[in-house]
LOSE-538208 format. One line per field, with one value per residue (C-alpha): residue in three letters; x, y, z; chain; residue number from 1. Coordinates in Angstrom, 3 decimals, m for minus. Layout:
<drenkols>
rest	c(ALA ...)
east	c(X ...)
north	c(Y ...)
up	c(Z ...)
kette	c(A ...)
nr	c(NUM ...)
</drenkols>
This chain:
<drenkols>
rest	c(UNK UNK UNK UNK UNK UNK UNK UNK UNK UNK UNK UNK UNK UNK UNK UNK UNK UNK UNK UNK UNK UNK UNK UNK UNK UNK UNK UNK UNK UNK UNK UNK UNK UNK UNK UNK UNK UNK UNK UNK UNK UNK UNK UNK UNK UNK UNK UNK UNK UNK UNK UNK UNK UNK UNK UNK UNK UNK UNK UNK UNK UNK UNK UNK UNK UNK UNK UNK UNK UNK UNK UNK UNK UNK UNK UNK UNK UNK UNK UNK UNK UNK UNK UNK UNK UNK UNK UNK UNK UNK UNK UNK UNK UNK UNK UNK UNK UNK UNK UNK UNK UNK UNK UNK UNK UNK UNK UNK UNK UNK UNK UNK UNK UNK UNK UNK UNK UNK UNK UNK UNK UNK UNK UNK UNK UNK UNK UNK UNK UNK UNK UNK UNK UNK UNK UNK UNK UNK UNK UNK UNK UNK UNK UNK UNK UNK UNK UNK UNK UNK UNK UNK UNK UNK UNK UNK UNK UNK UNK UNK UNK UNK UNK UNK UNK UNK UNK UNK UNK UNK UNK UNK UNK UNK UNK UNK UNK UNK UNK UNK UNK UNK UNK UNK UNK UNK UNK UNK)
east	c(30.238 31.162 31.431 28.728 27.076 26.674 22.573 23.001 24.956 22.058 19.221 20.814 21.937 25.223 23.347 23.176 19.556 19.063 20.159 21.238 24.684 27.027 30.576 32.435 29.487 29.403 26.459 24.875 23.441 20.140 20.059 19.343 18.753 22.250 22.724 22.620 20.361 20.313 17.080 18.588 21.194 21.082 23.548 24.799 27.508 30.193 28.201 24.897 26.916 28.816 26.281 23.839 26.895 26.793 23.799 24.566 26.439 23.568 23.662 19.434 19.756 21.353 18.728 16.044 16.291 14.474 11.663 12.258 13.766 11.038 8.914 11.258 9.739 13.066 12.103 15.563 15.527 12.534 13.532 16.802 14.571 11.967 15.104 16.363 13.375 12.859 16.425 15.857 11.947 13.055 12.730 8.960 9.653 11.242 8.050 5.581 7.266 6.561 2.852 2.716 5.261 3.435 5.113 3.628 3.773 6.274 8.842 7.020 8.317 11.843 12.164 10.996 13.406 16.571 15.131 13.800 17.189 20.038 22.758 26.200 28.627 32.557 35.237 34.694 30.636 30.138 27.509 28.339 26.504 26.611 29.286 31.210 34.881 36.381 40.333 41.140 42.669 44.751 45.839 43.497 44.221 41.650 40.177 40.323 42.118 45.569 47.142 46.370 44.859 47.220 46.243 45.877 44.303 41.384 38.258 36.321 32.824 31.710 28.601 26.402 25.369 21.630 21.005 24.328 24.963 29.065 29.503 30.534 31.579 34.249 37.032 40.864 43.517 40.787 39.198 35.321 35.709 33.561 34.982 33.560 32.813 35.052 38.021 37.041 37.115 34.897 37.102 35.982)
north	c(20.861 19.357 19.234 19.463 16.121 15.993 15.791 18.828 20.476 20.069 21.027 24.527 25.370 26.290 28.844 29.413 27.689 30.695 33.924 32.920 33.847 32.265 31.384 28.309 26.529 23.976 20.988 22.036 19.028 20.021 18.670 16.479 14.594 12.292 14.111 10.915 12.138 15.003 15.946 16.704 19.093 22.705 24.564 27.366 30.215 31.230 34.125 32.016 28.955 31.285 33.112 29.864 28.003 31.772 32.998 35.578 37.154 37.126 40.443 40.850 42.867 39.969 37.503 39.446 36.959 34.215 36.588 34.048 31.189 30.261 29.703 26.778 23.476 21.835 20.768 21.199 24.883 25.889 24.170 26.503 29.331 28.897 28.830 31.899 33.695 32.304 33.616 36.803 37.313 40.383 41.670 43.136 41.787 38.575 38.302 39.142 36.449 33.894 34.614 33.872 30.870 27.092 24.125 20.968 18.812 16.789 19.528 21.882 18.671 18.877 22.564 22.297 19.227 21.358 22.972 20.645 18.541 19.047 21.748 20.588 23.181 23.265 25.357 28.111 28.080 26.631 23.565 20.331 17.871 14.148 13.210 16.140 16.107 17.724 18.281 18.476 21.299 19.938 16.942 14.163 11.702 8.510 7.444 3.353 3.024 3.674 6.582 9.911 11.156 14.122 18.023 18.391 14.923 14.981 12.904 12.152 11.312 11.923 10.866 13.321 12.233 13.331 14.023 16.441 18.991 19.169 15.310 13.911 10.204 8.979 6.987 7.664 5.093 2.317 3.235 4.449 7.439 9.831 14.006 16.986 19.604 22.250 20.457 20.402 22.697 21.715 21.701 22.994)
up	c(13.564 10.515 6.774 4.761 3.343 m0.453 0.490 3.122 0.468 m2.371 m0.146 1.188 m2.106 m0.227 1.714 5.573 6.035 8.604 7.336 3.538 3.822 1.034 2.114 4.281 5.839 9.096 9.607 12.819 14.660 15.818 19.876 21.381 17.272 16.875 13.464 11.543 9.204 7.260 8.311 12.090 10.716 9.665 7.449 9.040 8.544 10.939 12.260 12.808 14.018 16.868 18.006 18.677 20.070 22.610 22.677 25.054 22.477 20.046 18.163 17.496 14.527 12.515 13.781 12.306 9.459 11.133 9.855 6.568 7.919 10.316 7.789 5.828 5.349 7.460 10.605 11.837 10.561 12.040 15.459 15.271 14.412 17.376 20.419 18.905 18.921 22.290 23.643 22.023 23.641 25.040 21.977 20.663 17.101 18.029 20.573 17.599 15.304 18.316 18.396 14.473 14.461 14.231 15.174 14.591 17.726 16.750 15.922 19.147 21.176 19.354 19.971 23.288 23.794 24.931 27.193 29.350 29.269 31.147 29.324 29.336 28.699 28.713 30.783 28.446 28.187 25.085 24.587 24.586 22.030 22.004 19.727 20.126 20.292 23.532 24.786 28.084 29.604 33.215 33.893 35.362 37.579 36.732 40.016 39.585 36.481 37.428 34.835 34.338 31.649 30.373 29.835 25.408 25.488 23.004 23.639 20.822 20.289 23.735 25.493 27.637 31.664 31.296 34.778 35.390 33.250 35.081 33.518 30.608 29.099 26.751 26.287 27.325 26.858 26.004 29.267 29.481 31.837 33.374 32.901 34.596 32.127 34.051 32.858 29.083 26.118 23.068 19.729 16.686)
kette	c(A A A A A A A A A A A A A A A A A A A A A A A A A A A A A A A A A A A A A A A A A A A A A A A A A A A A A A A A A A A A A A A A A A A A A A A A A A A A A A A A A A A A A A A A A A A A A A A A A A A A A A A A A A A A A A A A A A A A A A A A A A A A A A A A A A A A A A A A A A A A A A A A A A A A A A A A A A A A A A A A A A A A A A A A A A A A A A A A A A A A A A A A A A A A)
nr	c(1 2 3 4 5 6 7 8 9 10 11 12 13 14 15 16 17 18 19 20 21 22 23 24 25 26 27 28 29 30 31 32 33 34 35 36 37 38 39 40 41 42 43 44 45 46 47 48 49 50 51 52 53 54 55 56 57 58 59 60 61 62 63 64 65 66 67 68 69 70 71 72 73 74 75 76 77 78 79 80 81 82 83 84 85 86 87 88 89 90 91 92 93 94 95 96 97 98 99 100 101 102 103 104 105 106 107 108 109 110 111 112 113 114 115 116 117 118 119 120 121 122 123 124 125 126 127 128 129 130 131 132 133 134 135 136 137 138 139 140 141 142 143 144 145 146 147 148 149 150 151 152 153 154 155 156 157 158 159 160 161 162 163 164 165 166 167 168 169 170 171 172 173 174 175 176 177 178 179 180 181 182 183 184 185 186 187 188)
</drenkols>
């Protein structure tokens, strides 16, 4: 997550895209986009950012506002608002907002994108996104390379290992390394 871009800024009106909360807001890359364009991000408050970050800990009542925000014009919003509907399909009203919701297929594909890729998440459960900047939490010894890559060590910018979910890339003492995700703890 992020600071808001100037564009990101202008086109929320400095309102959580999901639930229109005002207050400190973070840039939400929208997976598996890069978030080099605005159009891949999503504004978001604290209480919408944590809560897709751990969806198990999604509290229903306050998603009731994808009621409104599944309806925006944003791609990227209405991506965010389809996968929580679809993690909260237990529910009767999040299951009747489904049945009205249209994607086009090109946004249907990007909402469907996540989850039919691999999930990467870190020692604590949280999701890993390309790009993301991890810190290690016990020591690693590099097989090959000779050191060992030291407990509090960030890694930034990290790459994802699409077909295992427990591996990540990124660089450590100028080295290109390979980390399980067991070992890691996403930073903020």
């Amino acid at each position: 997550m992020s600071v808001l871009s100037t564009e990101l800024t202008l086109r929320c009106n400095v309102k959580c895209e999901i639930c229109n909360a005002t207050g400190e807001l973070s840039a939400y890359v929208v997976a598996p986009k890069t978030g080099n364009l605005t159009e891949e991000q999503v504004a978001l408050c604290e209480t919408c950012l944590n809560q897709i970050q751990s969806p198990e800990t999604a509290d229903s009542n306050h998603w009731r506002c994808l009621n409104d925000s599944m309806w925006s014009p944003i791609a990227a919003v209405q991506v965010v608002s389809y996968r929580m509907l679809q993690n909260l399909s237990d529910q009767q009203w999040a299951q009747d907002l489904l049945g009205m919701m249209y994607l086009d297929d090109p946004t249907q594909e990007w909402a469907d994108a996540l989850s039919s890729s691999t999930v990467h998440k870190d020692s604590n459960g949280n999701i890993l996104l390309a790009g993301d900047t991890i810190v290690l939490i016990k020591d690693l010894e590099v097989k090959g390379a000779n050191f060992t890559a030291k407990r509090g060590t960030a890694v930034r910018k990290i790459s994802l290992v699409l077909d295992n979910p427990e591996q990540i890339e990124g660089r450590v003492n100028d080295q290109h390394i390979v980390l399980l995700t067991k070992f890691v703890r996403k930073t903020s």
